[in-house]
Every structure is written in structure tokens, then in C-alpha cells.
C-alpha positions as CSV (number, residue, x, y, z in Angstrom):
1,X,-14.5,25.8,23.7
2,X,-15.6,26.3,19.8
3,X,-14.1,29.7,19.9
4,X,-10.6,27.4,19.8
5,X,-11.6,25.3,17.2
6,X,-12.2,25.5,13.4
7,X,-15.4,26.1,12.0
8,X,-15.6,22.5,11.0
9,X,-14.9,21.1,14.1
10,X,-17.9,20.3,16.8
11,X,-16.8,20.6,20.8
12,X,-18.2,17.1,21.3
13,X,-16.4,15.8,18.1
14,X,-13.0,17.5,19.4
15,X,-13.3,16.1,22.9
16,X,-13.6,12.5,21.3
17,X,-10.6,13.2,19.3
18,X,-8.6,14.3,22.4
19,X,-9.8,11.1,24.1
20,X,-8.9,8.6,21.4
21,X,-5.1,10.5,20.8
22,X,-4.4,9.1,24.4
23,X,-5.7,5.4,23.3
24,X,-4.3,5.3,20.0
25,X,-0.8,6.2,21.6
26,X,-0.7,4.1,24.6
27,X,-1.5,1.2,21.7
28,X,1.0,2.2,19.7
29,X,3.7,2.4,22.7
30,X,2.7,-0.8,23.6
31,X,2.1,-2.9,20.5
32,X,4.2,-0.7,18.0
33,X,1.6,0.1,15.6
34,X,-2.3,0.8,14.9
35,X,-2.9,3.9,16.9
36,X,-2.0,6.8,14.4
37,X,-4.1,4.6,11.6
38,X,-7.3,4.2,14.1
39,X,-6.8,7.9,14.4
40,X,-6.8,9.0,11.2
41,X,-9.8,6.9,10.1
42,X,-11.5,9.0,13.2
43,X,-10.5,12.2,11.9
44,X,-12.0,11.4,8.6
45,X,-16.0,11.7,10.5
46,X,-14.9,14.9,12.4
47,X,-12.5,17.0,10.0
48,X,-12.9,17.6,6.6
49,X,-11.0,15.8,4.1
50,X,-8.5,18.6,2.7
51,X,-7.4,18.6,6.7
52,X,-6.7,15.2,7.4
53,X,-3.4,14.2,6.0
54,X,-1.8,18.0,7.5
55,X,-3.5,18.0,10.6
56,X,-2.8,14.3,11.6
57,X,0.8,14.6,10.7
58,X,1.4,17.5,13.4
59,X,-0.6,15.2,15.6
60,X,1.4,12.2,15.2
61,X,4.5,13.9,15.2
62,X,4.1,15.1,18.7
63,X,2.8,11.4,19.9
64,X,6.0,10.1,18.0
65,X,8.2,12.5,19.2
66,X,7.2,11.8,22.7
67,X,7.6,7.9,22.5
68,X,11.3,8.3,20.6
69,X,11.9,10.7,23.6
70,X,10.7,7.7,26.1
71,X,12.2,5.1,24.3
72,X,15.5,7.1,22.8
73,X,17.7,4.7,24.1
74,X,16.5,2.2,22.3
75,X,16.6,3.9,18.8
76,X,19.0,2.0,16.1
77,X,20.5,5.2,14.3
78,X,22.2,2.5,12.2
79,X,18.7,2.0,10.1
80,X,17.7,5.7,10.7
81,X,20.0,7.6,8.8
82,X,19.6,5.7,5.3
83,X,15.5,5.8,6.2
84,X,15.8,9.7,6.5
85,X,17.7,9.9,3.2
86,X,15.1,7.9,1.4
87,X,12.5,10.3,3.3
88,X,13.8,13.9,2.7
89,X,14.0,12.4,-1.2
90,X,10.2,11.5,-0.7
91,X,8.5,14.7,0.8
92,X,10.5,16.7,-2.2
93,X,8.4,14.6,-4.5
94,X,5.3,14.4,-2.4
95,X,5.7,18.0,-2.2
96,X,5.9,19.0,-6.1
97,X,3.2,16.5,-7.0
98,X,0.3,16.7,-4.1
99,X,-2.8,18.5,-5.0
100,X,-6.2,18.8,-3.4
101,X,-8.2,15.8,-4.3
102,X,-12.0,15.2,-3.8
103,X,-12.9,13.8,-0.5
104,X,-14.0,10.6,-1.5
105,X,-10.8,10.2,-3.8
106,X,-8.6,10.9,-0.6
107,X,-11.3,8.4,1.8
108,X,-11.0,6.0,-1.0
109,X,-6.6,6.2,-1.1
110,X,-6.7,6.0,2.7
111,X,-8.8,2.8,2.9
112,X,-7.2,1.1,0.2
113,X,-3.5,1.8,1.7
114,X,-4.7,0.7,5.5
115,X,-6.1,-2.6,3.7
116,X,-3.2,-3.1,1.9
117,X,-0.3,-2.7,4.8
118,X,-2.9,-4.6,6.9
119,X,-2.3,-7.9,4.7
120,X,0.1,-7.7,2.7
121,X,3.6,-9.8,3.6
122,X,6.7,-7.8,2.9
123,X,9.2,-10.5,1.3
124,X,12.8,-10.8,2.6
125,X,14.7,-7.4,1.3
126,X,17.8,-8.0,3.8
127,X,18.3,-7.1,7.5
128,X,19.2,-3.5,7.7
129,X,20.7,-2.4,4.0
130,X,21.1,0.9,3.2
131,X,19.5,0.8,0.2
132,X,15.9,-1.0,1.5
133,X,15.9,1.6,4.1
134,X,16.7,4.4,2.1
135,X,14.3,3.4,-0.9
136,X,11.2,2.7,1.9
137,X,11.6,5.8,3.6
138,X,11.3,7.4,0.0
139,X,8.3,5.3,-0.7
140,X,6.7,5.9,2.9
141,X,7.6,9.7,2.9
142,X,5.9,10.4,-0.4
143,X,2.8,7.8,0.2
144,X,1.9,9.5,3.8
145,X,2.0,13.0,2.1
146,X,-1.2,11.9,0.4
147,X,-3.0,9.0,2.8
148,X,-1.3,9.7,6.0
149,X,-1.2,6.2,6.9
150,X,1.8,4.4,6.0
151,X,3.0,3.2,9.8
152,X,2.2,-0.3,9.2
153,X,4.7,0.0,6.0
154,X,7.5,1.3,7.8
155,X,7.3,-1.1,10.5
156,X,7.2,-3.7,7.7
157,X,10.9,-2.4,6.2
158,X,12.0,-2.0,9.8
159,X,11.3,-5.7,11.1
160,X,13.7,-7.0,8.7
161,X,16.3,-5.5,10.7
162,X,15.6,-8.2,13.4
163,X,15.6,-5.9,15.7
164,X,14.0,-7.2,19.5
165,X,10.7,-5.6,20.4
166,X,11.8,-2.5,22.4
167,X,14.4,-1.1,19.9
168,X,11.9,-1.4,17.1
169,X,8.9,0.7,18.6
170,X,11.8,3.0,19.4
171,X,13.5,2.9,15.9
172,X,9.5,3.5,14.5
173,X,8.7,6.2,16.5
174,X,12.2,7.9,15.2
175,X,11.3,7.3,11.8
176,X,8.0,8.3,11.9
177,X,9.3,11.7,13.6
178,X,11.1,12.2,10.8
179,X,8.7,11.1,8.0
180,X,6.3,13.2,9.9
181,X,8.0,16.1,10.4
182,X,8.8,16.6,6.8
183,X,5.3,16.1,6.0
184,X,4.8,19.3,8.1
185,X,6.9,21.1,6.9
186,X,5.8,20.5,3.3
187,X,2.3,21.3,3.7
188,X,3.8,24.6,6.0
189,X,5.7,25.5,2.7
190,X,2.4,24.8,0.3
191,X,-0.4,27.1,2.6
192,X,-1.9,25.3,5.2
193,X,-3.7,27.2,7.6
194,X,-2.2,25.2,10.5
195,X,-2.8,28.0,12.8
196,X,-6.7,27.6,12.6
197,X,-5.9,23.9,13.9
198,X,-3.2,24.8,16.8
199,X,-5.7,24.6,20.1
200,X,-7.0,21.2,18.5
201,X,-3.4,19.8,18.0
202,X,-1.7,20.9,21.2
203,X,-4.8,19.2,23.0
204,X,-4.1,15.9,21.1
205,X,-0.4,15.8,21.2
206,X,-0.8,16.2,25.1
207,X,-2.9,13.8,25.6
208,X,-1.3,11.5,23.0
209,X,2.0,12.0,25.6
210,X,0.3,10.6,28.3
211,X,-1.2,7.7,26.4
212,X,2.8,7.3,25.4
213,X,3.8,7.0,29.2
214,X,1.0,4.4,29.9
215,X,1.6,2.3,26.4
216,X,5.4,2.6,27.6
217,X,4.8,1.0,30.9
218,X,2.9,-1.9,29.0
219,X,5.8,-3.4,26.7
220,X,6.1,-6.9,27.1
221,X,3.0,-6.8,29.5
222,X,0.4,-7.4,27.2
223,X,-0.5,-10.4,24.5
224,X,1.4,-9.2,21.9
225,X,0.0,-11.6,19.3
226,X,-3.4,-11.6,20.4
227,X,-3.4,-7.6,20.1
228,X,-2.1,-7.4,17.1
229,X,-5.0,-10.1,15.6
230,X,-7.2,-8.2,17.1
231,X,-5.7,-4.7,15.5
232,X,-5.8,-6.4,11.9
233,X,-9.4,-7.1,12.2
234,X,-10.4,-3.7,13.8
235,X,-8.2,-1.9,11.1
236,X,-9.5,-4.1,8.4
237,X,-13.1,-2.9,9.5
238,X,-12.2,0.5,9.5
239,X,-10.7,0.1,5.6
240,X,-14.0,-1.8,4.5
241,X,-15.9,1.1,5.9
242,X,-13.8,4.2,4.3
243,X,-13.5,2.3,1.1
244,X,-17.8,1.5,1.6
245,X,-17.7,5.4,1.9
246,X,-16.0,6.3,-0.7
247,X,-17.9,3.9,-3.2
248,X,-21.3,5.7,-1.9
249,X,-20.3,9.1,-3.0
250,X,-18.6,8.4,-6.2
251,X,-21.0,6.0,-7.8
């Protein structure tokens, strides 16, 4: 098994991540967000930190791509097409401006943003304009290119649509496709050695699928509010500690 993976990566390490891609996307299908952020925060113990923000975007495209296949019927093209103008606007930016920070910097920007999408209250922007969707898929787009985890953000612009429960995990997942996708393709474009990563992914994104049909199978079947109290506190635990990281190898 280490013959498939990069020199970085430990078998047992890459077993646990293949195990916790089918979690973090049955949670997501089910409660809309918090799996690709618990995920990320994993990959920062296993991978090194110039392969976190490239490698979990492939990852978390496949999962999303999945659950918008699932749930495509769901998917409010209406709010997609301004968000995917906004985001192609975005990953050009992200693109020209993203360089190759120090670990801790990048540990340090990824706790900060999960603490910060974790609490913070969007205020009323207006259900559905073109111009809210369009500007926070440029924000989201260009943010993710250098913390990866800007979910909770999106599904922040997107609630304002009013949209029932189903079609906004479905219209997320479709954004998030999008967002990552370009993300990809960007760091394709700027060198990546994606290649060394492939055996990794393919393992995650399958298992992420089948997490997808299970989370599926639990909307509206599980205590939506209770889970999502639950996922603040676990994702605020997760910030404390990357940021607690961080801090230890800067100072």
C-alpha cells in the first residue's frame, strides 16, 4: 500500500483518511455542512501543509459532485449561475496572488476562517440577488484557494435564498462543485504534482460517495438542530486546536 501513496503519507494515516471521507460526507449529505471542514482539519496531522488546500479540493469535489448528482433535482440554477460568475472572478485572483506560505501561516488562516464562519451571523443581504451571489462566490472562490474551508460561508449566502432543506444541500453541493473545481484547476495550471496524490484521492472520493448515499438517506431523519450544535462545538474545538498549533510554532 505505501508504494501508492506519497512519501509523506503513512498506510495507517491514509486508511484513517479514507475512513473519515465516508463520515464527513454522509454528515454533510445529511446536515449540509461540517464534513469537508472536519476533513481538512484531519489532513492537516497526515499531509503536509503545501498539500492540503490542492489535495482536499480534488477530494471534496468528487464528494460534492456525487451529492449534486444524488440531489440534482433539487439544485436552484437560479442562485447558481450568478455564484459561478462571482467564482470564476475569484479563482483568477486566487490564482495570480497564491503563493506557498509557511505551514503554521496556512494552519493559523485555516483555524481562524473555521472559527470565524463557525460564529459569525451573516446579516440580511436579500433572498437570492444576483449581485450577493455573484460577489460571495468571488469571495468564497478566492478565500478557499488559500484555507480550503469556506463551506460554512457559502451556505451562509445560500440560506438567504430561503430555500427548504433539501434544495439547499443540493444547491451547496453545486456550488461547491464549482468553487472546487476551479480551485483544481488553478493549482493544475500553477504545478501541483497531483499525480503523486491520485491513488489517495480516488480512495477518498469513493468512499466519500458512499458516505453521500448513506447521509442522503438521512435528510430529515436526524435532529437537525441538535447536530448542527453539536458540529459548532466540535468544529470550534478543531479551530482552537490549529490556531493552538500554529501559535506553538511561530512564537
Amino acid at each position: 500500500m505505501s508504494m501508492l501513496l506519497p512519501d509523506a503519507v503513512a498506510p495507517l494515516g491514509a486508511l484513517f483518511l479514507i475512513i473519515l471521507s465516508f463520515f464527513t460526507s454522509a454528515l454533510t449529505a445529511a446536515v449540509g455542512i461540517g464534513g469537508g471542514v472536519v476533513l481538512l482539519a484531519a489532513l492537516t496531522f497526515v499531509a503536509p501543509p503545501a498539500a492540503l488546500v490542492p489535495v482536499h479540493g480534488v477530494v471534496q469535489l468528487g464528494s460534492n459532485t456525487g451529492r449534486a448528482i444524488v440531489l440534482a433535482r433539487n439544485v436552484a440554477l437560479r442562485l447558481i449561475v450568478p455564484y459561478a460568475l462571482g467564482a470564476i472572478v475569484g479563482a483568477i485572483l486566487g490564482g495570480m496572488l497564491v503563493v506557498e506560505l509557511p505551514g503554521e501561516v496556512i494552519l493559523l488562516a485555516i483555524g481562524v476562517t473555521i472559527l470565524v464562519t463557525t460564529w459569525m451571523k451573516m446579516p440580511p443581504l436579500g433572498k437570492g440577488e444576483t449581485g450577493v451571489l455573484a460577489g460571495g462566490g468571488l469571495v468564497a472562490t478566492f478565500l478557499t484557494m488559500f484555507v480550503g474551508a469556506t463551506g460554512p460561508f457559502v451556505m451562509m449566502i445560500l440560506r438567504q435564498s430561503g430555500l427548504p432543506h433539501t434544495r439547499l444541500v443540493a444547491t451547496h453541493a453545486m456550488a461547491m462543485v464549482i468553487q472546487h473545481g476551479l480551485k483544481v484547476v488553478a493549482f493544475t495550471a500553477l504545478g501541483f504534482a497531483f499525480a503523486d496524490w491520485a491513488p489517495l484521492m480516488i480512495a477518498m472520493i469513493a468512499s466519500g460517495f458512499a458516505g453521500t448515499l448513506v447521509g442522503a438517506r438521512l435528510l430529515h431523519k436526524l435532529p437537525e438542530a441538535t447536530l448542527k450544535k453539536a458540529l459548532n462545538i466540535v468544529l470550534t474545538l478543531i479551530a482552537i486546536q490549529l490556531i493552538l498549533r500554529a501559535l506553538s510554532e511561530l512564537i
